[in-house]
C-alpha positions as CSV (number, residue, x, y, z in Angstrom):
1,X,64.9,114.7,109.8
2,X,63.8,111.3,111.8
3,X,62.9,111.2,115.7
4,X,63.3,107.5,115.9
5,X,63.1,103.7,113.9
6,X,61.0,101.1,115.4
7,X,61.5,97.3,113.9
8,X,58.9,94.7,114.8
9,X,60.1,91.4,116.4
10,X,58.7,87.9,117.7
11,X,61.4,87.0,119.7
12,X,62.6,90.4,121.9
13,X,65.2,88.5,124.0
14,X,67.2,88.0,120.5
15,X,66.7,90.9,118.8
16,X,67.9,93.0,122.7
17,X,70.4,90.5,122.2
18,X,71.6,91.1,119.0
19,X,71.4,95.1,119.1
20,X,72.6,94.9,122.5
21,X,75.9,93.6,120.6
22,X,76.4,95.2,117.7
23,X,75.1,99.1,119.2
24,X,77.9,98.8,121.4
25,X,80.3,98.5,119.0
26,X,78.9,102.2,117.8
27,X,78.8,103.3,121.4
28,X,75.6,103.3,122.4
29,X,74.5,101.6,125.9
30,X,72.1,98.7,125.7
31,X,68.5,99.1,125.5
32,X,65.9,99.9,128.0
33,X,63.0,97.8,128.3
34,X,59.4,99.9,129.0
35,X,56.5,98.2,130.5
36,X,54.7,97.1,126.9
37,X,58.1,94.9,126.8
38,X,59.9,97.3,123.8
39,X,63.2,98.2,124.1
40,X,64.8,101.1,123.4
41,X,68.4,102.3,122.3
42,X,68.4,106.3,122.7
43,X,71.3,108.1,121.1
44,X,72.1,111.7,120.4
45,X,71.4,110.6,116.4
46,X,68.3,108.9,117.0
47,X,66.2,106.4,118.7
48,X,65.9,102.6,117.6
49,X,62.7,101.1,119.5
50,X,62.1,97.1,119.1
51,X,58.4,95.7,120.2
52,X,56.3,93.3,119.2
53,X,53.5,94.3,116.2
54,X,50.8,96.3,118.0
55,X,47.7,94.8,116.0
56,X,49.2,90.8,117.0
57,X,50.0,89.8,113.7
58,X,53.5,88.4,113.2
59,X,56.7,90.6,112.6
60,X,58.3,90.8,109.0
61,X,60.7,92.8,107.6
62,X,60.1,95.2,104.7
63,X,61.2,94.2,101.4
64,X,63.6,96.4,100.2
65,X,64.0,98.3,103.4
66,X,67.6,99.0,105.4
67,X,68.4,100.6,108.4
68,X,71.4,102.0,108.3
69,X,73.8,103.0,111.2
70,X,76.5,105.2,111.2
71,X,80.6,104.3,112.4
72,X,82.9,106.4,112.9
73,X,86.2,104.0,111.0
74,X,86.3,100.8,109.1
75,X,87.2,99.0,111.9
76,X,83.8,100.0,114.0
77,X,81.8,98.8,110.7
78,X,84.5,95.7,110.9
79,X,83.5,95.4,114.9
80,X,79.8,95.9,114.4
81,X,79.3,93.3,111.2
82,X,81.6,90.6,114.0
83,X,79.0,91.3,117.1
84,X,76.1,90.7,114.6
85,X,77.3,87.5,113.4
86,X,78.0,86.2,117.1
87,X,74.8,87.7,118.4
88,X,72.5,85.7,115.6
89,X,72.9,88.1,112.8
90,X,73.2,86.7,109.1
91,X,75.8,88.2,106.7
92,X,74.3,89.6,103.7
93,X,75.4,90.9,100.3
94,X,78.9,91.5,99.8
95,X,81.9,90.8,102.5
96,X,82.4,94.5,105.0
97,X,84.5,96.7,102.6
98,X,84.5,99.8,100.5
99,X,81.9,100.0,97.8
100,X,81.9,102.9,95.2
101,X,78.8,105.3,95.3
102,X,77.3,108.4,93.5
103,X,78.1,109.7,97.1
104,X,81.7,109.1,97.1
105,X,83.3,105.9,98.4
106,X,81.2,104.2,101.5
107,X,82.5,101.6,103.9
108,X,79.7,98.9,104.6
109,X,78.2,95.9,106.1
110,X,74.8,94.1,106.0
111,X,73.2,92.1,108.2
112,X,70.2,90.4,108.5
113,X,68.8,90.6,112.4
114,X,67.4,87.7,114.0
115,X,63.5,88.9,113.1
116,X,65.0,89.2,109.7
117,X,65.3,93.0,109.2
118,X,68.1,94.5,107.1
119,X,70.4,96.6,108.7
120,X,73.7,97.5,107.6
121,X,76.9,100.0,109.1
122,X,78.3,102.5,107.2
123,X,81.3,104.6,107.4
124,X,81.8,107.6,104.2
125,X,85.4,107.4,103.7
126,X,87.3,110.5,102.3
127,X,86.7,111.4,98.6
């Protein structure tokens, strides 16, 4: 259903940082930079694209938005909530763990990215 996700940032050398980290804790390579300076993270799922706002106004995250990655195990959620937090990333909401959902029971972690999106890593554990 989606082609790609593109998050605004002010500061590209953390947020490369910071997805550089905790996408290769999913298995994906780090991000390629284009000529217009946004980076990109290309994955048989999707693409996640950084760059700074187009019109020049500041970045900002949207209220009440999350984007979400899929892991293959607790311990890859586990991995990718650690990278986060050492790559700048601000732990959000609950502690990783299982949370209980109409969907059956999820494995998660949120994070706050150094431009101050929400993202989080999600593994769907057996019903």
């Amino acid at each position: 259903m989606f082609s790609h996700v593109m998050l605004g940032t002010d500061d590209m050398p953390a947020s490369k940082a910071f997805y550089d980290a905790t996408l290769a804790t999913l298995g994906v390579g780090p991000g390629r930079s284009d000529a217009k300076g946004r980076t990109a993270y290309m994955h048989p799922g999707g693409t996640l694209m950084l760059s700074h706002p187009i019109n020049g106004e500041p970045a900002c995250h949207a209220n009440g938005g999350t984007v979400g990655f899929a892991a293959s195990s607790p311990e890859a959620v586990d991995a990718w909530h650690a990278a986060g937090t050492e790559a700048g990333g601000t732990p959000i909401e609950d502690a990783p763990g299982v949370r209980q959902s109409p969907f059956g029971p999820l494995y998660l972690a949120y994070l706050r990215d150094p431009a101050g999106n929400k993202v989080c890593a999600m593994h769907r554990m057996p019903a």
